[in-house]
N, C-alpha and C positions, 0 to 999 in steps of 0.2 A: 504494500500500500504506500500512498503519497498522500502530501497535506499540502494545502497553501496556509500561509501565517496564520496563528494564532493570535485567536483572543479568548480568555475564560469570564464566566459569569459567576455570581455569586451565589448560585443554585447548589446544592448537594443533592444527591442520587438516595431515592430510598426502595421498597422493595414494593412493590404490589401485583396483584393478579391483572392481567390484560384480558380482561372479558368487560366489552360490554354492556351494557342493561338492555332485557328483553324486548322493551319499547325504541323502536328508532326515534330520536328524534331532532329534527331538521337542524343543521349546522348554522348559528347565528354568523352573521355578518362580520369581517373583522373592525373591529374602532380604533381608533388611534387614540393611545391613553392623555390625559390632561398630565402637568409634572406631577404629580403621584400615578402610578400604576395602576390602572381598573383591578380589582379582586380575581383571580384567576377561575373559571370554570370548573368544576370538577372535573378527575381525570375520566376522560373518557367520551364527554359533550366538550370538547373543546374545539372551536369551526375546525374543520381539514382531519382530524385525527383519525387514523383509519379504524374500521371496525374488525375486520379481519383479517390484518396484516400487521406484522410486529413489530413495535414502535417502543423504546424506552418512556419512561413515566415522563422522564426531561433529559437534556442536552443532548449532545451531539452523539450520532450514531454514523459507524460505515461499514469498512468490509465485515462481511461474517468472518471469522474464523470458527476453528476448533469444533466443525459440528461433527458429535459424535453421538452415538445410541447406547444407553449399557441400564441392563437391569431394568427393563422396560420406560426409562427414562431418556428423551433426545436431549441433547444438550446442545443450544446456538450461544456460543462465545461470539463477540461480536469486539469492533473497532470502537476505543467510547474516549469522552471525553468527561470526566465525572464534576470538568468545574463550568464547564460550559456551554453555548447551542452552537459553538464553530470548531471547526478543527483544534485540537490540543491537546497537553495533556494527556498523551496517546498511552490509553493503558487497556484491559478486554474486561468488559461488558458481561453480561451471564444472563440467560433466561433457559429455563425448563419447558418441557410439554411432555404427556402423554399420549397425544394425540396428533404429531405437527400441526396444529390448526390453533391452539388453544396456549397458550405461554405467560408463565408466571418468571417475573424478574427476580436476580436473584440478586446477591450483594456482589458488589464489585469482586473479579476473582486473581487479575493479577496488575498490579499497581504501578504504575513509571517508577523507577528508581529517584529516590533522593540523595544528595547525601548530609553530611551531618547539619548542613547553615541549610535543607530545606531545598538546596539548589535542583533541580531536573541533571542526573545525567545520564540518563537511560527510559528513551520512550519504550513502550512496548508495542512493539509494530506486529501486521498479519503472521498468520500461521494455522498449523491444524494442531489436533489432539488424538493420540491411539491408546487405546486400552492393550497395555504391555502384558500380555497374556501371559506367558511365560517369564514375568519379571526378567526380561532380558537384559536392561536396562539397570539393574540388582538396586532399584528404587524404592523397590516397596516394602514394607514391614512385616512380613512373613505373612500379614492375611489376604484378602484381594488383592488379585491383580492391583498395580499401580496405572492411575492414568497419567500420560505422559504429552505435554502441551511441548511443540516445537517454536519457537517462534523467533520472529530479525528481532534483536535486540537493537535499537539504532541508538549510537552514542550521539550525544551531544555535544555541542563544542565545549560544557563547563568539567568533559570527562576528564581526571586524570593523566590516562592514556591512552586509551581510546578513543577520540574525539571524531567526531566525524565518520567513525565507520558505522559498515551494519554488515552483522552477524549474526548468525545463529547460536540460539541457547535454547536450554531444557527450565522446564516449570512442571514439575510433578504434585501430584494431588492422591493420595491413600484414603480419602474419605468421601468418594465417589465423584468427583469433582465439584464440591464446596470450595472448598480452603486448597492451596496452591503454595509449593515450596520453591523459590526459584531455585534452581541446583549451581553447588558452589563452587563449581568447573566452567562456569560460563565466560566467555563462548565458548560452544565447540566444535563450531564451523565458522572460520575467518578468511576470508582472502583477502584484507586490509583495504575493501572496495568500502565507496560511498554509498552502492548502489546496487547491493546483492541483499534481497529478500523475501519475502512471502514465502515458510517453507511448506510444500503436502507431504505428510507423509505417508505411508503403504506399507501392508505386507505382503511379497512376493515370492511366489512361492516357482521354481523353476518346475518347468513343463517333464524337467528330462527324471524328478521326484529328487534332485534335490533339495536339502538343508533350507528353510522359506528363511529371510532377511530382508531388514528394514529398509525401501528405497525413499529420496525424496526427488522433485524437483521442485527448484528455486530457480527465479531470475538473476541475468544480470540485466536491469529495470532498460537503463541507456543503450547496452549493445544490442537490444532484441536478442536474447537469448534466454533458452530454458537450459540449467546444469544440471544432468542427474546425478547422484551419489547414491552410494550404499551402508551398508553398516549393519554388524550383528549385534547391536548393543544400543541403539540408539546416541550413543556417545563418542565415539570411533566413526567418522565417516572417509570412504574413500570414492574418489572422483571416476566417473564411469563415462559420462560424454557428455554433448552439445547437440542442442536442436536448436535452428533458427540462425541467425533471422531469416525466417522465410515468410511467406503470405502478408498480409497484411501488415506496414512496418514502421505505419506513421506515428508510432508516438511511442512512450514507454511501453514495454511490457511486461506485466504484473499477476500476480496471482494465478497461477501456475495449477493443474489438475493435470491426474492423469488415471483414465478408470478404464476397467476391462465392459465389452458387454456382448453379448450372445447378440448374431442374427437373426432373427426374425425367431427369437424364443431359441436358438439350438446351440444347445452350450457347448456343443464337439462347434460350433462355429463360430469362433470371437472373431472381434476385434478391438483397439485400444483406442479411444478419442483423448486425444491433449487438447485441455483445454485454456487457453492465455484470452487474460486481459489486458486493452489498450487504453492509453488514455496521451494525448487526444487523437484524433484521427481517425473513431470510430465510423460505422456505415452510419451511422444515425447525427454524427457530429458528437464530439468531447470524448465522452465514455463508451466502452462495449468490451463484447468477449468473441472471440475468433476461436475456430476449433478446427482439429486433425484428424481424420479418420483413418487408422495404418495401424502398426505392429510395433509391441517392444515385448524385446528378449530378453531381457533381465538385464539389458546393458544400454539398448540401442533403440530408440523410436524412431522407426522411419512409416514418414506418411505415406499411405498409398497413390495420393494423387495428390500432386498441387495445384495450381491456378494460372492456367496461362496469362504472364503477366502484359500481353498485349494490350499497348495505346494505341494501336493502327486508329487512324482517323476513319469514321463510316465516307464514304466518296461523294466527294461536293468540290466547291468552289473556296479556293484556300486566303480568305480575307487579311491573314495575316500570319507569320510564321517565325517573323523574328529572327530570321538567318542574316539581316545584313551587318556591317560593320561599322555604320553610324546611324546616328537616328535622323538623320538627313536622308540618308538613302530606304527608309523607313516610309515616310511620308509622315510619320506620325505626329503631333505636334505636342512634345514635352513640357511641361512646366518644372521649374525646379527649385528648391527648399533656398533659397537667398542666405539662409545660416551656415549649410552642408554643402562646400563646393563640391559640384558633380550629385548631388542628391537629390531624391533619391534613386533616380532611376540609370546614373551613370550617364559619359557621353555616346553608350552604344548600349544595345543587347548584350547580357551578363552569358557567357560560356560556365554557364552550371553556377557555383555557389561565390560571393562575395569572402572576401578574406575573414576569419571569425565567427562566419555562419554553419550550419551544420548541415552535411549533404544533404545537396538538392535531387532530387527523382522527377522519374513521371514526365518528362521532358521528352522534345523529339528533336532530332538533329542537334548541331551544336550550340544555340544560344535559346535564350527566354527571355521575356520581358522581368526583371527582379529588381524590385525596390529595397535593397535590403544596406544601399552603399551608407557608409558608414552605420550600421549597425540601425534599431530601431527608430530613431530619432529625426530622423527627414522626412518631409511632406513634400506632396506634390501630384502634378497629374498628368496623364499620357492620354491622346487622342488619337483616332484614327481618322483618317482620312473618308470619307462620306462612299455609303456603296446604297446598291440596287436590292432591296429583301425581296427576291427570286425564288426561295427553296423555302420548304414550310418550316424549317429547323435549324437554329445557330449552333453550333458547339464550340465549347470554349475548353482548353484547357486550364484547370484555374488551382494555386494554392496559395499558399501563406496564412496570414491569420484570419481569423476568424470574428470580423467586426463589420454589420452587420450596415447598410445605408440604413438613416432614422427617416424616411419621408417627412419633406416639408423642414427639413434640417439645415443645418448652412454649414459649408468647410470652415467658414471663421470664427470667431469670437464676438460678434458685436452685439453690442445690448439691443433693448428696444427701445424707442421711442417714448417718453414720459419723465415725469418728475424723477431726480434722481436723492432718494433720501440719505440723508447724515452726508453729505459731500461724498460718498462712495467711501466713505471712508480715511480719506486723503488727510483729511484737516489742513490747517494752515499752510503758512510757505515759510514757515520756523521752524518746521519740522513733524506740525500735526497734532490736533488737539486729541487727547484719551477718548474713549467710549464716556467714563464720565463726563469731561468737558460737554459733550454731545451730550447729553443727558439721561445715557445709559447707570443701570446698577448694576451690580456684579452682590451675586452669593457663594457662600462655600470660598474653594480655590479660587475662582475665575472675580478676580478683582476688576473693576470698569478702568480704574484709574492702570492697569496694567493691558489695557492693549487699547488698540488694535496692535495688530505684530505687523512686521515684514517681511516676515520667513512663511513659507509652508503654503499649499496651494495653486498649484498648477494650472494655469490661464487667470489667475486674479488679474484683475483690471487696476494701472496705477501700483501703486507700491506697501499700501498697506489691507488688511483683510484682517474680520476677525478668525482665529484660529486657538482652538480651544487647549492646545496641547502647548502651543506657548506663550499662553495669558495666564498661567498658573505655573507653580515651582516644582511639579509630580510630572511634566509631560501629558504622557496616554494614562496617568492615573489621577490626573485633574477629575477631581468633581464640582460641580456648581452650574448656575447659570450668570445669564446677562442678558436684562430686559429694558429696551428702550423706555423712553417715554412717551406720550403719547404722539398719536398723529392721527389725523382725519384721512379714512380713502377715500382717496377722490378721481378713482378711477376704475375702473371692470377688471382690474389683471396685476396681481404685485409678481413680480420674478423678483429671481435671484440667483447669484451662484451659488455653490454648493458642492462641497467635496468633503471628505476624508471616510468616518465609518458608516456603517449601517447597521442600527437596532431600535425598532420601533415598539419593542416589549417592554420589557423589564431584564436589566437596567435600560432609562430611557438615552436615547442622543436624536435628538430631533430639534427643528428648525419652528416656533411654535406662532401662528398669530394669535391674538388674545382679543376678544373682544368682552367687555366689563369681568376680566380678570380671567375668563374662561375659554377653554382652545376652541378656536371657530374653526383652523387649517392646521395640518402638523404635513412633514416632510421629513423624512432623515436621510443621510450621505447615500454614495453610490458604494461605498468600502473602495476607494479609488483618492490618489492624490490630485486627480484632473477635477476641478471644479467643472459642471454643466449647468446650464441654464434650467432654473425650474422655475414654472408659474402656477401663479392660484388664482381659479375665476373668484374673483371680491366682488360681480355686480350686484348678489343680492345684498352686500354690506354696504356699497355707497354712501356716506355722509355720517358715519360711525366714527367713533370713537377705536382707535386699534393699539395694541400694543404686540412688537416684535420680541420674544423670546430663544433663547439659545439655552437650549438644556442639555450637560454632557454629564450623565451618572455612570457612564462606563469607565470601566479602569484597567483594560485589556488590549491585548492588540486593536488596532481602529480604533481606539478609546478617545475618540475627536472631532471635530467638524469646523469647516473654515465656510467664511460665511461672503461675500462680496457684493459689491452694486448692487442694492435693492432698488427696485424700481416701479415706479405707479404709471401707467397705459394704460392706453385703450386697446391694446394685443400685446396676449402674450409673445415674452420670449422665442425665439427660434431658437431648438437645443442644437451644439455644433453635435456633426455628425463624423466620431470619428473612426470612420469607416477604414475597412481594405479589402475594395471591391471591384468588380468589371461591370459593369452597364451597359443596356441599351440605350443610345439617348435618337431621339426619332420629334425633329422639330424642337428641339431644345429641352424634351422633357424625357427623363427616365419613364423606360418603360418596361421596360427588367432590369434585376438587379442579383446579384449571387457574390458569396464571399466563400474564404477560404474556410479550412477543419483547424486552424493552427497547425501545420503542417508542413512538413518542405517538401513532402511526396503532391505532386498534382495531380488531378484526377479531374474527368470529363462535367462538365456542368452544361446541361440539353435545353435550349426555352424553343417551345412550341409558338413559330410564329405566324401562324394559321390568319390572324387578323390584323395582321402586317403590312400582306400582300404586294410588290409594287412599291410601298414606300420607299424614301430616302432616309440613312441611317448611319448612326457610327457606334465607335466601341468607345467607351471613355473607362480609363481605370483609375483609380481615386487611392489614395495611399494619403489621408489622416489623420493616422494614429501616429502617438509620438513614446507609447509605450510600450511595452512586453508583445511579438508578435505583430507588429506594428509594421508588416510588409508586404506586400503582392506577389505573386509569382504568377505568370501568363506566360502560355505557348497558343499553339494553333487554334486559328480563330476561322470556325469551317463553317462556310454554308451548306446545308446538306439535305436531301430528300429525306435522310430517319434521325431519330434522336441516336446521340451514341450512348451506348452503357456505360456506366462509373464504372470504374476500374474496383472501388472496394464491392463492389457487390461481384463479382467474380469471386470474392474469399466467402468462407461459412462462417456465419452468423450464427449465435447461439442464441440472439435476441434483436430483431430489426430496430425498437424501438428506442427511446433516448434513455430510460431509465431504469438498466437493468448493467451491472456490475460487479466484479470479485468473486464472481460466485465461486463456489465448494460446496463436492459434495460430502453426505454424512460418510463415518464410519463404520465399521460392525453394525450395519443395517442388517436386521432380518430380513430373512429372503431373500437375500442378496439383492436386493431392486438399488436401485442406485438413484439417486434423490439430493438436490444441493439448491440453495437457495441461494441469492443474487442479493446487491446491494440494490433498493429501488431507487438510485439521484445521481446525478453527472456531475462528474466535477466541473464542470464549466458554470452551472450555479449554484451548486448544493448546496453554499454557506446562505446564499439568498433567499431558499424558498420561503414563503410566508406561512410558518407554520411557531406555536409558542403554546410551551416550554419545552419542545424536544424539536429535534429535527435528524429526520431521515425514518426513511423505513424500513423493512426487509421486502421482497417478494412473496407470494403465495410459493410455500415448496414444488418441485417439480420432479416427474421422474423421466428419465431418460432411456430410451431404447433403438437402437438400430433394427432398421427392415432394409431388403432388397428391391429395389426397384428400375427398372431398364437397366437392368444387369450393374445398376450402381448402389453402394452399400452407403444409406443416406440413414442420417441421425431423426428421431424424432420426442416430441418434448408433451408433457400435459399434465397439467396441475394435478397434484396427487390427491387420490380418491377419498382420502380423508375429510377434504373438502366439503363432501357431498354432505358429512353428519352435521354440517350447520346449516342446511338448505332446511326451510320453513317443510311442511307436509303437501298445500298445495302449491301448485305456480299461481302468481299473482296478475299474470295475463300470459294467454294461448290464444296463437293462431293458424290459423292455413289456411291457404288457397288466396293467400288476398293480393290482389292488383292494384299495387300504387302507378301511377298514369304519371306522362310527362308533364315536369314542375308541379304536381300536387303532393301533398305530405301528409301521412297519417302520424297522429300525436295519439302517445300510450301514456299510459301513467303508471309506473311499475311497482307505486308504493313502499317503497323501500331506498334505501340509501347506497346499502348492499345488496348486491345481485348476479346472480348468473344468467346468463340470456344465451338462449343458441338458437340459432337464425341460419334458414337457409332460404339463400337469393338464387333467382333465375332470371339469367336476362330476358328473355322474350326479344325485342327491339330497343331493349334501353343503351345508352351509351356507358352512364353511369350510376349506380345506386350507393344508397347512401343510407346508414345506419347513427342518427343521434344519440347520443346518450348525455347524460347530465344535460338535458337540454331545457330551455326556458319556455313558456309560451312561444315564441316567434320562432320557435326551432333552433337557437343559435346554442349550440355547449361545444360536446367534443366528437369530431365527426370523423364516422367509420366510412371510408368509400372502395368502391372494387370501381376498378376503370375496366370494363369489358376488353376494349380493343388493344390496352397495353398489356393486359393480365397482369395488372399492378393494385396493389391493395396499401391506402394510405390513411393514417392517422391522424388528424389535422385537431392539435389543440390552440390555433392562433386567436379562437371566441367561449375558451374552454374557461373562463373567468378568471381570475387573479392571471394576469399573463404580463406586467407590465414588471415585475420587483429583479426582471435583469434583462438585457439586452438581448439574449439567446435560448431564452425559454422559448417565446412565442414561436408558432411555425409545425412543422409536421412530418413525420416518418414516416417512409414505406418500402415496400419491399415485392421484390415479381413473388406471383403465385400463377399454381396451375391452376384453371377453372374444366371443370370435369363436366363432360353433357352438360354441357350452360349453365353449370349452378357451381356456387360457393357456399359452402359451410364453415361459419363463426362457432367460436365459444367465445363469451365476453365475459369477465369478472369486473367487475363495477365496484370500485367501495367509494368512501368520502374523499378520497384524494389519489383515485389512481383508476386506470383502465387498461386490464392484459387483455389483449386479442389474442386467440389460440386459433389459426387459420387450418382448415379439412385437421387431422388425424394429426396435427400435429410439426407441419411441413416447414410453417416460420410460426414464429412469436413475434409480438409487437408491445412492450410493455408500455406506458406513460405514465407522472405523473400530471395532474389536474389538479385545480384550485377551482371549484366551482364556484359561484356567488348564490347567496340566499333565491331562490325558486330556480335556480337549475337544477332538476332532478327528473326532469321525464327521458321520454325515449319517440324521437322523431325516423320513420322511414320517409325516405325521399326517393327520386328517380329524376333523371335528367336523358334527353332524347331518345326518349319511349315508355316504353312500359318494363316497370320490375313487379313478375311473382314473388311474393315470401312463401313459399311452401311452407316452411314450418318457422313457427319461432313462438319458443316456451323463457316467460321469465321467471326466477325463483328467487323469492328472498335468501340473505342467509340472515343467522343467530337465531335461527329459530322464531321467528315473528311470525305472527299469525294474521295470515291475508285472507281476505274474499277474493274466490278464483274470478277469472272473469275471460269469458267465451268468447270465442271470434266474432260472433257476430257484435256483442259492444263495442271488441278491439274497432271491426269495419264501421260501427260509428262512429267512429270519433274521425273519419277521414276527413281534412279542409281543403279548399283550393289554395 
């Protein structure tokens, strides 16, 4: 596993049963607290918190480790942070079940290292657990077996001697895995790497009836590689080989699996799936798990088949390619960074990677368009020369980072138009009057008469800004506020900048207007140094009385917020857009837009330009970020009669969707079924979601099994039957035979929060059908669609509600499916903050999570050019809640135009 910075909270962890109450009832609205903190919910009604999917009581949660089965008890160790809702503090987590469906928390089971002044010098990173059957290990105290937890110990820089590595150590446990002994050999697996961890461990048993021994593999995260070793002892390890980097290899690779499983049931016919996790550069963007289907001999994994890693261009008209050796001979019309001579785009087409960067892929012939010269920090933009849109389809080669165009955004910084309050801040030309002198207070830490500062805040306007980390003498553990005095609005729209943390719970850090002492707008950071523009419609306050507040009670990483040019208009701010992207621009306006994976591997990006037609058009590529990933990469820019395929969907997916990582599966599973649950969040915004006092969740378990098919040996996946024991007794609505017509929608109401729905579509003559869930009166939640003519099936959460708390939430996954005699069959699991698609018998997954809003909760079928049958489709609550069934023929009234 990986983490971005830390910050902890002042929450402690305690233990409680994750069930439930019998009645559903509807997830309240989130609010934004006044400076004291709303009362919390009780657990388990609190908006977003899943119902059947396993969530710690509060803080931070991520990878699963250590799942293991023993004595009729599963055991999910998990990634936690016991002080906070973000990354930190990395120590494992513990919940029980008898049932995987059902999970009671347990007390924390193995703790980061301290040492004697309190300091962190050992996080405790992923890994598994085995039940050392034979005390091999000679850990255990002569009665049960001992359990035996592997895990990367990652030092810290405050380590003695250690600092900075990650290794492997043992944590054994004698009293069924309660309490945990760190063992006092640790490590005992080191290659003095930064970047070697996640370990699984196995026991293997050789074919030929030799002596079975302990195997693991672990990454090394940065080379793409899986290392396996051996060991008869768990404490002794010796190195056996290397997998990788092969398939998929845009980002680290993490969290390592490796399981045996029978053919089509026939256990004289294995085979072995490795399974690696990526981050970023997943099929879905950020996160995902990639897998192998092939052979290992006690020594050696080799896949059966890999992926042709062919970028052949589909055949068209070659709009641009990038092979010249200036940008004169280009035609292109470059702009460039006035700060960064030659930035960022160079004074030609880059031959592969810039000095400092890290291999470039996915390229054709010898140059690319790459904004990467001097390193992240140059802006600027490249055009093309104007063409003919002739062919229904552009394709573009496209990576870099992953930052996203804002529609209606500006590349600049410029404020808006209107009163400019407290002088921006500036004061004087003596040097500038305090937020006192202005007529600000300060409590706590954050004195008035001690800022505004000069430091801190990226794109502040002028020279001073408040910034809450250096208006006090603690930094990020300043607390207090600073509240202006009064002022009349006198205008429809207050902006402002706005950067450093993000936390609009408890502790607060938020951006507060007050109107007769109580918050009428609240706002908190981006968790970003870049200040952007934000606005509040004020026209129903007009001619009020208002007071600006600044509240910082964090004391944690981001523990801050800088604050700049407030401003009263008649229109809102334009947020800058700091984008790194390619574009259609057609009469001066974008009309597609597509960004990179964070990535230096490139890969195909298709727009369907069907109502284009004939137009005149160019390519514009935008490079405005001045931060982390903060560059473009373009090659072949193709007009072409078909879309081309992504190069990552050539690799196997274990999960098409955005929210499904780390996964591992259990150990000593009876029946040998093979079973591992997923992390359900991306890092790309896990620390953002708007979920409080925990955040992250697990997946529903799954079990795994290979069949034959066209003579190829293909994996398949489906929520384990456990499942089923929380399904109510009737369905809450049944149908068949019903015919949704083009652009008419039939609205259900599924009565439940949670649910399983399985639904089978037939095209008839439709183009597209379309499955809503969490959907509101007017149809709009999180929409299931099969494209008939592509045989693509996509998940579109961009009106799935809360979609706005990061830049790369919004938007949608999908993935090719076969459609079989004209129909597709779903399974959909539905809870209060998430939707797994399970497509036919199990061929892709599509996990999400969702942030609904108060009355998103029904279920809209749509159809778009023709007609879609639903043959069948049964909704079932789960937790056992008890519904009135309700018959097709109701379903069929409810049909609307």
């Amino acid at each position: 596993m990986s983490g971005p910075s830390t910050r902890a909270s002042r929450i402690a962890s305690t233990r409680r049963r994750l069930i439930a109450a019998a009645t559903l009832v509807l997830a309240p609205a989130v609010t934004l607290a006044p400076s004291v903190a709303a009362v919390e919910p009780p657990v388990g009604e609190e908006p977003h918190r899943p119902l059947v999917h396993y969530t710690p009581e509060q803080n931070w949660m991520n990878d699963p480790n250590g799942l293991v089965y023993r004595d009729g008890t599963y055991h999910l160790y998990y990634q936690h942070n016991p002080e906070g809702d973000v990354w930190g503090n990395m120590s494992w987590g513990h919940a029980t079940s008898t049932d995987l469906v059902t999970w009671t928390e347990q007390p924390l089971a193995i703790p980061q290292t301290r040492d004697a002044t309190g300091r962190s010098i050992e996080d405790i990173f992923s890994g598994s657990v085995v039940v050392d059957h034979g005390n091999t290990s000679g850990l255990g105290d002569g009665g049960e077996a001992p359990m035996v937890a592997v895990y990367t110990s990652a030092y810290t820089d405050a380590h003695p001697t250690l600092a900075g590595r990650q290794a492997q150590s043992l944590a054994y446990s004698v009293d069924g895995g309660t309490t945990w002994t760190k063992y006092a050999g640790n490590p005992v697996l080191d290659r003095e790497s930064p970047n070697f961890r996640d370990p699984k461990v196995f026991r293997y048993t050789p074919e030929d009836g030799g002596e079975p021994y302990w195997v693991m593999v672990v990454v090394e995260a940065i080379d793409k590689e899986v290392l396996i070793y051996r060991s008869e002892n768990l404490i002794d390890w010796t190195y056996l080989s290397t997998f990788g980097p092969v398939g998929a290899t845009g980002g680290m690779w993490e969290v390592p699996d490796l399981v045996e499983l029978p053919v089509d049931g026939d256990t004289d016919d294995t085979r072995w799936v490795m399974l690696v996790s990526m981050n970023p550069g997943a099929v879905a963007g950020g996160s995902g798990v990639q897998y192998f289907v092939g052979d290992f001999d006690g020594t050696t994994f080799t896949p059966e088949q890999l992926p042709d890693p062919g970028t052949t261009p589909a055949p068209g008209r070659v709009v641009a390619d990038f092979e010249a050796e200036t940008w004169a001979q280009t035609g292109w019309d470059v702009t460039v960074d006035p700060a960064v001579e030659s930035g960022p785009f160079g004074a030609a087409p880059q031959p592969g990677a810039w000095p400092g960067q890290q291999t470039v892929s996915g390229y054709l012939g010898e140059r690319l368009l790459n904004s990467f010269v001097d390193g992240d920090a140059a802006v600027g933009t490249a055009e093309s020369p104007e063409f003919t849109i002739d062919q229904p389809y552009l394709n573009v080669l496209l990576g870099g980072g992953r930052h996203a165009r804002i529609p209606g955004g500006q590349l600049g910084n410029e404020p808006p138009s209107g009163a400019l309050l407290w002088d921006g801040f500036e004061g004087d030309d003596t040097g500038g009057s305090s937020l006192a002198d202005l007529g600000w207070t300060g409590e706590g830490d954050l004195a008035a008469s001690d800022s505004p500062s000069a430091a801190g805040g990226e794109y502040a306007l002028g020279q001073r800004r408040i910034n809450t980390w250096e208006g006090g003498p603690h930094g990020d553990a300043n607390t207090g506020s600073l509240t202006s005095g009064p002022f009349t609005v006198s205008a429809d729209h207050l902006s402002m900048l706005v950067g450093g943390g993000r936390q609009d719970g408890d502790p607060l850090l938020q951006v507060q207007l007050l109107i007769d002492g109580e918050v009428a707008r609240s706002l908190t950071g981006p968790e970003d140094g870049a200040m952007q523009w934000r606005s509040w419609d004020v026209a129903d306050l007009v001619g009020q009385q208002a007071q600006l507040r600044v509240v910082d009670e964090e004391t944690e990483g981001w523990g801050h917020l800088t604050l700049d040019h407030v401003v009263l208009g008649d229109e809102p701010a334009r947020p800058r857009s700091d984008e790194t992207t390619v574009n259609l621009v057609v009469d001066g306006d974008v009309v597609r837009s597509a960004t990179g994976q964070d990535s230096e591997e490139l890969d195909w990006v298709s727009w369907d330009l069907a109502d284009l037609q004939g137009q005149r058009a160019s390519v514009r590529v935008v490079d405005n970020h001045r931060g982390g990933w903060g560059h473009v990469l373009v090659d072949d820019v193709v007009l072409s009669g078909q879309p081309q395929p992504r190069g990552l969907e050539r690799h196997q997916w274990l999960d098409w969707g955005q929210d499904f990582y780390a996964s591992i599966s259990f150990a000593d599973m009876p029946d040998d079924r093979t079973v591992l649950i997923g992390w359900m969040n991306n890092w790309l915004y896990g620390t953002a979601i708007p979920t409080s006092p925990w955040r992250s969740a697990m997946s529903l378990p799954r079990e795994l099994r290979l069949v034959r098919e066209d003579g190829q040996v293909e994996l398949r996946q489906e929520i384990v039957a456990e499942v089923e024991s929380l399904q109510a007794r009737r369905d809450s609505v049944r149908c068949g035979g019903l015919r949704v017509r083009d652009g008419r929608t039939v609205a259900l109401d599924p009565r439940a929060e949670a649910y399983t729905m399985q639904v089978r579509l037939r095209q008839r003559d439709a183009r597209r059908s379309s499955v809503v869930v969490q959907a509101d009166a007017a149809g709009t939640g999180t929409e299931i669609v099969v494209d008939w003519e592509q045989e693509r099936l996509t998940v579109d959460r961009s009106t799935s509600g809360e979609v706005d708390f990061h830049p790369t939430f919004a938007g949608s996954a999908s993935a090719p499916i076969q459609v079989r005699r004209g129909a597709v069959d779903l399974t959909v699991y539905v809870d209060r903050s998430s939707v797994e698609v399970v497509v036919g018998d199990g061929e892709r997954v599509l996990t999400s999570q969702v942030f609904p809003r108060l009355g998103q909760d029904g279920v809209h079928l749509g159809s778009e050019g023709g007609t879609t049958t639903v043959s069948r489709l049964r909704v079932r609550p789960l937790e056992q809640v008890e519904t009135r069934p309700v018959r097709g023929r109701e379903c069929r009234a409810s049909g609307r135009g």
